[in-house]
ROMI-576870 format. One line per field, with one value per residue (C-alpha): x, y, z; residue in three letters. Coordinates in Angstrom, 2 decimals. Layout:
BEGIN
xx X ...
yy Y ...
zz Z ...
resn ALA ...
END
This chain:
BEGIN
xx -44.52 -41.03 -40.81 -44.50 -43.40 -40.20 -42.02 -45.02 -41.68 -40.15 -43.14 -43.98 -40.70 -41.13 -44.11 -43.17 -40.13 -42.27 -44.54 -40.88 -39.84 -43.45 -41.07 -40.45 -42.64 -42.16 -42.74 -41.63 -41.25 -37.96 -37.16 -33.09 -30.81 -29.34 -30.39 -31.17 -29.60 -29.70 -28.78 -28.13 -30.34 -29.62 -32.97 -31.20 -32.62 -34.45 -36.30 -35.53 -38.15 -37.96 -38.63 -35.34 -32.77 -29.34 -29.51 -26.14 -24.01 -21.37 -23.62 -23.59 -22.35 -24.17 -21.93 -25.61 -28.87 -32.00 -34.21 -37.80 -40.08 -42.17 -41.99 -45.40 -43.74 -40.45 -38.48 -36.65 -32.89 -30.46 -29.33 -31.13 -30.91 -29.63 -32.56 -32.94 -36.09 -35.12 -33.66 -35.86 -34.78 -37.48 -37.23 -37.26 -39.56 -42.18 -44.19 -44.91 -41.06 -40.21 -43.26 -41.69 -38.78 -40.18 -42.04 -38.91 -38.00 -41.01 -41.09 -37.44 -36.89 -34.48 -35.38 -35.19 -32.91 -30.95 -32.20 -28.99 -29.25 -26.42 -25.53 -25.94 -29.55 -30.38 -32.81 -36.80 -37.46 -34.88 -35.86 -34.87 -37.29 -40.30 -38.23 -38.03 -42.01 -42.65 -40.11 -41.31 -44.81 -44.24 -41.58 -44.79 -47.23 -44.76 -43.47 -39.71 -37.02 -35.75 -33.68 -31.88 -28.34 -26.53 -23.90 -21.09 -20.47 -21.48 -19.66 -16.76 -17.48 -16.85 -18.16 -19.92 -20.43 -23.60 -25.26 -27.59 -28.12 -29.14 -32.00 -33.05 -33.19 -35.76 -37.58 -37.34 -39.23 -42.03 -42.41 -41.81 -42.73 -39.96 -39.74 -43.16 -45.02 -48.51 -50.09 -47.19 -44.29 -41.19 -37.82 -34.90 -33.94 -31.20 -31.01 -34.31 -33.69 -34.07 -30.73 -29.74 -26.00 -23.41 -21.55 -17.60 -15.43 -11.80 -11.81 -8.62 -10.15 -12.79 -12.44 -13.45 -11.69 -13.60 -12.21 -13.65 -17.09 -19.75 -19.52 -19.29 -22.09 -24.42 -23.68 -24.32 -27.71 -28.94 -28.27 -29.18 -31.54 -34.55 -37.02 -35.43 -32.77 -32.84 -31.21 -28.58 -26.01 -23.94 -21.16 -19.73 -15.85 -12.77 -12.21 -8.97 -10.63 -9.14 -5.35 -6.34 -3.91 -4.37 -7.57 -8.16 -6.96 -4.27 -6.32 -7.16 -10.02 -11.88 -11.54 -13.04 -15.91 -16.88 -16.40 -18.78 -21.45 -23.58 -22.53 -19.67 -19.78 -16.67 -17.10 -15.84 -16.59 -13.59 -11.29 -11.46 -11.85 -12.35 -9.77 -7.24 -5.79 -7.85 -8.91 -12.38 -9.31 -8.06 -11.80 -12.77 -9.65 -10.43 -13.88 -12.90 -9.82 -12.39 -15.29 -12.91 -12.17 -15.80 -16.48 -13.76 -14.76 -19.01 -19.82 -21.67 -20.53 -22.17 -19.88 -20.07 -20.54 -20.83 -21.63 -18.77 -17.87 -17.80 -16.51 -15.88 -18.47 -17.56 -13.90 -13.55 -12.38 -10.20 -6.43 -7.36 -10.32 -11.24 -11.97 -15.73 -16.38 -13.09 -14.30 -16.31 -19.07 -18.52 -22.53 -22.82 -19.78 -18.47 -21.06 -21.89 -18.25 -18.63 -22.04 -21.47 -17.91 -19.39 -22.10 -19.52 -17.27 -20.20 -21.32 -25.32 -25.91 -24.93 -25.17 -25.54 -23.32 -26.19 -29.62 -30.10 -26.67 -26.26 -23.30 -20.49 -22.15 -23.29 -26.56 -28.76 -31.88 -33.32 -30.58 -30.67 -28.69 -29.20 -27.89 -28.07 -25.26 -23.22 -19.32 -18.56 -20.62 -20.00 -22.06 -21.83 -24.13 -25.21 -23.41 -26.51 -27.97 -31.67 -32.43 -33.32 -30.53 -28.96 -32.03 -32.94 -29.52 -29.90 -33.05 -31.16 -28.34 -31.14 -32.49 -29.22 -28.55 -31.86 -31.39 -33.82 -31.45 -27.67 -24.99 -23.50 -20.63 -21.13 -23.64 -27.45 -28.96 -32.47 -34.72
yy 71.03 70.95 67.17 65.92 68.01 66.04 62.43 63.55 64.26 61.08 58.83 60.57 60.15 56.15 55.99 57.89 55.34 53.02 53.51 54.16 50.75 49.33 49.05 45.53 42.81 41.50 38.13 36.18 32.04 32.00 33.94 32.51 31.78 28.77 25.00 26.80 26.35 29.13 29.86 33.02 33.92 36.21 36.03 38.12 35.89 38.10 38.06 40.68 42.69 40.64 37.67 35.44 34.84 33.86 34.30 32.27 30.41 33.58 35.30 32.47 32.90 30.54 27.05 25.03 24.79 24.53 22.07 24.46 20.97 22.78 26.49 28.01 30.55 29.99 31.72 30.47 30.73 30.49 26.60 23.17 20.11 17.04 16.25 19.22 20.67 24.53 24.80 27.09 29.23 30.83 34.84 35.94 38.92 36.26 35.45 32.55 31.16 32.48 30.83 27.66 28.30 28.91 25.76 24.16 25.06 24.25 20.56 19.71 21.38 24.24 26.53 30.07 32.74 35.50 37.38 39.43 43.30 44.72 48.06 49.36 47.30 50.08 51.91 52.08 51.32 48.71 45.49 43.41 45.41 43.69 40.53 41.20 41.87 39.01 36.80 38.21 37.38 33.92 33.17 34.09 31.76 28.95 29.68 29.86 31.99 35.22 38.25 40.67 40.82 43.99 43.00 45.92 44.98 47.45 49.93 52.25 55.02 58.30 59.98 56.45 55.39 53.17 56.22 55.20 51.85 53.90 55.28 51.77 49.74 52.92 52.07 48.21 48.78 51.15 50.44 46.82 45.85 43.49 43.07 43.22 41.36 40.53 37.24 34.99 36.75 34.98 37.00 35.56 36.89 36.83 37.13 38.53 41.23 40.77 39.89 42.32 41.04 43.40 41.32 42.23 43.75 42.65 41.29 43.02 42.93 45.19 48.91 50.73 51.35 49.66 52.74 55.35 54.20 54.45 51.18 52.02 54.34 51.94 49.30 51.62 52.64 48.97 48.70 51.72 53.73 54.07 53.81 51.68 49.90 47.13 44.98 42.07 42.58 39.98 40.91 38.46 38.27 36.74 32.64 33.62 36.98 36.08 35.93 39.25 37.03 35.08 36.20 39.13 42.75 43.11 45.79 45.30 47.77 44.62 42.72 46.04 45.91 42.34 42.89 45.63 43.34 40.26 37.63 36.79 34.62 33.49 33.08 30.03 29.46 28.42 27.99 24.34 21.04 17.44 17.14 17.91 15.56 15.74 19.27 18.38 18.14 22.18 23.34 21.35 23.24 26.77 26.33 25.22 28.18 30.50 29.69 29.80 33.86 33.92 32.96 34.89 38.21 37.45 36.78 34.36 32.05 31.02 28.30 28.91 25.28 25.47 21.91 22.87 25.44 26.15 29.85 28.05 29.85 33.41 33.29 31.15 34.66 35.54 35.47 33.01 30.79 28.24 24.35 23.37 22.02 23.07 22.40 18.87 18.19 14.45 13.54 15.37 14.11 17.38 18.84 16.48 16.79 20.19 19.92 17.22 18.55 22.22 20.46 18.34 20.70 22.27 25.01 26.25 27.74 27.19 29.64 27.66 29.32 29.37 28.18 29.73 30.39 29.04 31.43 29.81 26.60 26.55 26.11 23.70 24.09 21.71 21.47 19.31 16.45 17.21 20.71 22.02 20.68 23.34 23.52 26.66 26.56 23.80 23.40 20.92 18.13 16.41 13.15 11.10 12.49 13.78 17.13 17.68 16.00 18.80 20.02 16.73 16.65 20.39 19.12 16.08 17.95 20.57 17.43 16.62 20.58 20.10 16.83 15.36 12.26 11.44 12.81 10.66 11.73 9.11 10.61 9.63 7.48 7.84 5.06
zz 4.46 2.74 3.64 2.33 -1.29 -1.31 -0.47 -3.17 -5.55 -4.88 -5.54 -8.32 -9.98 -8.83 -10.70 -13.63 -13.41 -13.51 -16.16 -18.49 -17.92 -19.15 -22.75 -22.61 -21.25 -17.90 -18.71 -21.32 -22.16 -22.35 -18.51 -19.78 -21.99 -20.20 -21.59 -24.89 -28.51 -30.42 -33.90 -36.49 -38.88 -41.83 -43.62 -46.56 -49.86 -51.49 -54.96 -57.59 -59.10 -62.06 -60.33 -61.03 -58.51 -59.93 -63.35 -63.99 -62.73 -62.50 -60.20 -57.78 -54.58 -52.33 -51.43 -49.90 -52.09 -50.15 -50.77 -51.42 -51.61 -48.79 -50.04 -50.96 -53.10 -55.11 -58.09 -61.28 -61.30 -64.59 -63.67 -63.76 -62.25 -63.40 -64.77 -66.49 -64.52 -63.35 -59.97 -57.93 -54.81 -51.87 -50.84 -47.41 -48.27 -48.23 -44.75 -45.91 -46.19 -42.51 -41.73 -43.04 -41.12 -37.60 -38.04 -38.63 -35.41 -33.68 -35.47 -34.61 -31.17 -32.35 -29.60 -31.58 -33.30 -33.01 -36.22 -37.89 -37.58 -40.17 -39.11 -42.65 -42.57 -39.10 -40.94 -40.63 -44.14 -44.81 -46.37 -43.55 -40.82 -42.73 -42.23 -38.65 -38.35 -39.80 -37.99 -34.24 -34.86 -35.97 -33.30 -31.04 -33.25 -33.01 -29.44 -30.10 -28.49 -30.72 -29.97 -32.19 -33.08 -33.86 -36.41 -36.70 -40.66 -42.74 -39.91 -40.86 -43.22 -42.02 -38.94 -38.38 -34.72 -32.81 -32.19 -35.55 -33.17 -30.19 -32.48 -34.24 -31.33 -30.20 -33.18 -33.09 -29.60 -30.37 -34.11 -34.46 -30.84 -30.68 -26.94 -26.55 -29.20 -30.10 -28.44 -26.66 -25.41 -26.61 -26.40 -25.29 -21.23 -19.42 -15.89 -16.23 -18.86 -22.73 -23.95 -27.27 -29.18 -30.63 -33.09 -34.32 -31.91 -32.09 -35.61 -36.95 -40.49 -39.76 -40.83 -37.26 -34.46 -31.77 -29.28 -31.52 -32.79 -29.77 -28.50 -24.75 -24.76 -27.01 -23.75 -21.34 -23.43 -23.55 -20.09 -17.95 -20.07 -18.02 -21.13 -23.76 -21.47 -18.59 -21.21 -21.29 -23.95 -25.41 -27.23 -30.59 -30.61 -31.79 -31.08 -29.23 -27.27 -24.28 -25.34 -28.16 -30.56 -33.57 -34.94 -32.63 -32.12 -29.24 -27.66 -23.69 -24.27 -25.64 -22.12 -20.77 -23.37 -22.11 -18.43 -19.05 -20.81 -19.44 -22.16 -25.04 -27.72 -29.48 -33.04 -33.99 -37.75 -39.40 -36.43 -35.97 -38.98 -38.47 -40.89 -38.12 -35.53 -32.03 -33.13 -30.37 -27.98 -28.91 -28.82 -25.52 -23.95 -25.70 -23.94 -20.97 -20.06 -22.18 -19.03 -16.72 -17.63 -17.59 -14.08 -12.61 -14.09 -13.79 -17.23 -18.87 -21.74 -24.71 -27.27 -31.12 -33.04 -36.98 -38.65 -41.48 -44.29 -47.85 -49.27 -53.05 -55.40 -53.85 -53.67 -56.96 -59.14 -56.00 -55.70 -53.22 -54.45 -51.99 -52.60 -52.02 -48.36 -47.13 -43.78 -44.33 -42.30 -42.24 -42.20 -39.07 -36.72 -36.78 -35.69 -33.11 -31.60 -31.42 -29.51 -27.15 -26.19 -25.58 -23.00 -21.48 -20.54 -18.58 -21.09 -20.52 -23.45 -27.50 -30.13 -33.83 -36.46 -38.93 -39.24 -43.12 -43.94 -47.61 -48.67 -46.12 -46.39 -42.21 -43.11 -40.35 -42.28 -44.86 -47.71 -50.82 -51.61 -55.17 -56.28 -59.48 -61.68 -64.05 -65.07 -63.05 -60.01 -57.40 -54.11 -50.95 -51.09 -47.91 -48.18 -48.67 -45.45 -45.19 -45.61 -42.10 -40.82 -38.96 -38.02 -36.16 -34.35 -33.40 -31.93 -30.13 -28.50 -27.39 -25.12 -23.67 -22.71 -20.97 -19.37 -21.36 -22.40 -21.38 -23.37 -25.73 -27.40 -30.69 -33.49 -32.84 -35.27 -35.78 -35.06
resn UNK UNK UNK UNK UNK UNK UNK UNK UNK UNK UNK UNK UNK UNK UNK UNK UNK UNK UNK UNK UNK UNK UNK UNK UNK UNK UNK UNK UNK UNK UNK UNK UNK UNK UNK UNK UNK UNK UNK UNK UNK UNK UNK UNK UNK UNK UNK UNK UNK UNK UNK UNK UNK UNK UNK UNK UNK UNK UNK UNK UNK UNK UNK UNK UNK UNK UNK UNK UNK UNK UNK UNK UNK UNK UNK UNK UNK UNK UNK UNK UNK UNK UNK UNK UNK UNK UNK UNK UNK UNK UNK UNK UNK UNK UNK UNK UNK UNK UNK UNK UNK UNK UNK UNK UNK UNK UNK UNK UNK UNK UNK UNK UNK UNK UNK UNK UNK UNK UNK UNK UNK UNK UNK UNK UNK UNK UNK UNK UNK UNK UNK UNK UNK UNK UNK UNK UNK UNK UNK UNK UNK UNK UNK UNK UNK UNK UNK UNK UNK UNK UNK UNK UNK UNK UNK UNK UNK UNK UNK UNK UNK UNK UNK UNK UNK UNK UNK UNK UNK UNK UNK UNK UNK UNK UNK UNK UNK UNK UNK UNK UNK UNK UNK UNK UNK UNK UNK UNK UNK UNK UNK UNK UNK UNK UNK UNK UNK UNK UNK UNK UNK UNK UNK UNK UNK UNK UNK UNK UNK UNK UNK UNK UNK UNK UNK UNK UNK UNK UNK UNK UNK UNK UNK UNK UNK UNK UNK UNK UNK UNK UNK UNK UNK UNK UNK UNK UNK UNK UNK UNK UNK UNK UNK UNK UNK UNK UNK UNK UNK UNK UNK UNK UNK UNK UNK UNK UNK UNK UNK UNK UNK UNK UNK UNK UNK UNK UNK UNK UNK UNK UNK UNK UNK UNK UNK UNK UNK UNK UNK UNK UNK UNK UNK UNK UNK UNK UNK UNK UNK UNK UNK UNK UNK UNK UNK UNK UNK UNK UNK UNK UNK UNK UNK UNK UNK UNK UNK UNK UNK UNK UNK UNK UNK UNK UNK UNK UNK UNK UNK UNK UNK UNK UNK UNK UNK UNK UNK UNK UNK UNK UNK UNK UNK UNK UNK UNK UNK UNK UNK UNK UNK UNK UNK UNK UNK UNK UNK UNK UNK UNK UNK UNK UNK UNK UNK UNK UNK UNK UNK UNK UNK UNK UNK UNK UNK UNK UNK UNK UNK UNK UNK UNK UNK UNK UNK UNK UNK UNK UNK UNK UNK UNK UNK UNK UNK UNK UNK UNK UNK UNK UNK UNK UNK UNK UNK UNK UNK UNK UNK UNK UNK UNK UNK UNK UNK UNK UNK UNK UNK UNK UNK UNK UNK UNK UNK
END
C-alpha cells in the first residue's frame, strides 16, 4: 500500500512539475542564438507632455539625428535645419514608431533585439513596460528574434540588490507574456531555453559591489526555478573580463559569475578606433584568447561590434568634453572590420552595440545626413552615406554568419 501512495506521490509531483514549467513556450523561431546578429535597444525617446522634445540646443544630448521621413507621428524640437524648416524627433511611447523599427529589421535582415531593462526601469508601471508590450508583439508580427536585457545601471542605492529583478522578470512573464507571446513565438533560445542578459558586472565605475547585491541568487533563479526558470543567462562584462584589468574589477568572483552562466558578452564600445594602427589585429586576438576561455570552461561567446562613437553634446560642459565622432565610423569600414573579423575568427553569434542608440552616436538605424545646424550643438553626419547604410550591412554580415555568401573582409558595395 505504502509503495502505490509513494508512486501516486511521485507522478503527481511530475505532473504538477509539469504543468509549472508550461511558463515559457516550448517552441519558438529562433530554437538559438548561433548564426544570429543581435543588437541593443534602449527605446528611451520619449515625448514630454507638452509635446516638444529638446527645446534648445543646451538640452541636447544626443550625438546622431534620426532621419523621421517614415515616422507616422513626430514632435517639434527648439532647432532647425539648414533650411530653416523645424527639426522634428519620433517618441518611443508611440506603437507606431517601434512599429517602424521592427520593420526595419524585417526589411534589412537584422535578426532581432535585446530590448534594455534598467534596473531602476523594474517596475510594473514604468514607462518602458508599455515599450516592451508593444515591442514583443511586433517582434511576433514581423518575425524577429527579441529577449530582455537586465541592465544593472540604475543599481546601488541602499539596501538595493536583484531581488526587485526576481519579482519583474515574474511579472514580465505573467503580465507582459514575454516568453510566451500572442500569435508567432519569437524569443531568442539558447540551448533550448530562453536566453535572459544581466548587463554590468565588473565595471569598476559602477556603485555596487557585485559580491553584495543578489547576483548569484538572481542566476540561480533564472536558471533552476521550477516556475519562472529553465532559462539561459548571459551575462554583459568588461572588454578585458578575462585578465579583470584595464577596464574591469580585479575580482575572481566575476570568473565564478560567468562559469556559472550559459553566455558572456564583452562590451566593447569604446575599446577599439580605426584611427589606431592594426587595432582589427588587437580585437581579432582579444576574440580569439577571449573564445578560447570560453571553450575550456563550457561557455558560449557572443563578440560586441559598435559601428563608432560620439559622447560630444553630453560631455561638452564637462571637465572633460569630448570632440564629435571621436571614434569615426569611416562610412562603415569600421564596422565592417569589426564584423568580418568577429566571423572569421570563428565567432557564432554577434551582439550590435546599438540599433537606436543616438546619445553615444552607435546608432545602426536610419540616421540623417543632414542634422540640424546650431552654434552649440554638433552631431555626426553620415559621411554622404544613405540612411540605411548600416542597416543594409547589418543585414549583409547576417548572410555571411549564416553561410548565405562568403566572407569578404572589404566593405560591400551595393549593386
Amino acid at each position: 500500500m505504502k509503495t502505490h501512495i509513494s508512486l501516486f506521490l511521485m507522478f503527481f509531483a511530475l505532473a504538477v512539475s509539469g504543468t509549472a514549467q508550461t511558463k515559457h513556450a516550448k517552441t519558438t523561431l529562433y530554437p538559438s542564438y548561433k548564426g544570429l546578429i543581435m543588437a541593443g535597444y534602449q527605446g528611451w525617446f520619449r515625448a514630454p507632455a507638452n509635446g516638444v522634445m529638446y527645446p534648445n540646443e543646451n538640452q541636447i544630448h544626443i550625438d546622431m539625428w534620426p532621419d523621421v521621413s517614415e515616422y507616422e507621428k513626430t514632435y517639434p524640437t527648439g532647432l532647425k535645419h539648414a533650411d530653416g524648416s523645424v527639426a522634428r524627433f519620433f517618441s518611443t511611447t508611440d506603437r507606431s514608431t517601434v512599429e517602424v523599427h521592427f520593420r526595419w529589421m524585417k526589411e534589412y535582415g537584422v535578426d532581432g533585439v535585446f530590448m534594455q531593462r534598467f534596473f531602476g526601469d523594474s517596475r510594473p508601471n514604468n514607462p518602458q513596460t508599455a515599450l516592451l508590450k508593444n515591442a514583443f508583439e511586433l517582434a511576433s508580427k514581423y518575425e524577429r528574434a527579441i529577449a530582455v536585457m537586465y541592465d544593472l545601471s540604475g543599481l546601488g542605492k541602499a539596501n538595493d540588490d536583484c531581488s526587485r529583478l526576481v519579482e519583474d522578470w515574474k511579472y514580465l512573464v505573467d503580465s507582459v507574456g514575454v516568453t510566451n507571446q500572442k500569435g508567432k513565438q519569437t524569443y531568442l533560445f539558447f540551448n533550448g531555453k530562453p536566453v535572459v542578459t544581466i548587463w554590468g558586472l565588473g565595471f569598476p565605475d559602477r556603485p555596487y559591489n557585485i559580491r553584495s547585491i543578489g547576483i548569484e541568487r538572481f542566476i540561480d533563479f533564472l536558471k533552476n526555478d521550477p516556475v519562472y526558470g529553465g532559462c539561459s543567462v548571459m551575462l554583459g562584462v568588461p572588454t578585458f573580463w578575462r585578465d579583470l584589468n584595464s577596464d574591469c574589477l580585479n575580482d575572481p568572483y566575476l570568473h565564478d559569475l560567468i562559469r556559472s552562466a550559459d553566455l558572456v558578452m564583452p562590451w566593447t564600445v569604446q575599446r577599439f578606433s580605426p584611427l589606431l594602427h592594426n587595432d582589427m589585429d588587437r580585437y581579432r586576438d582579444l576574440v580569439a584568447a577571449d573564445m578560447k576561455w570560453c571553450r575550456e570552461n563550457n561557455v558560449a561567446y557572443v563578440p560586441c561590434v559598435t559601428p563608432g562613437f560620439s559622447w560630444h553634446n553630453l560631455s561638452r560642459n564637462s571637465d572633460d568634453p569630448k570632440p564629435i565622432a571621436s571614434i569615426p565610423r569611416l562610412k562603415g569600414r569600421f564596422y565592417w572590420a569589426q564584423l568580418t573579423t568577429a566571423i572569421n575568427s570563428g565567432a557564432g553569434m554577434v551582439y550590435v552595440a546599438m540599433f537606436d542608440e543616438v546619445n553615444e552616436g552607435t546608432a545602426i538605424f536610419k540616421v540623417s545626413d543632414n542634422p540640424p545646424v546650431g552654434s552649440i550643438a554638433k552631431f555626426v553626419d553620415l559621411e554622404g552615406m544613405p540612411s540605411d547604410h548600416y542597416l543594409w550591412l547589418t543585414g549583409e554580415a547576417s548572410k555571411i554568419l549564416k553561410n548565405q555568401k562568403p566572407l569578404s573582409l572589404k566593405l560591400p558595395q551595393r549593386e
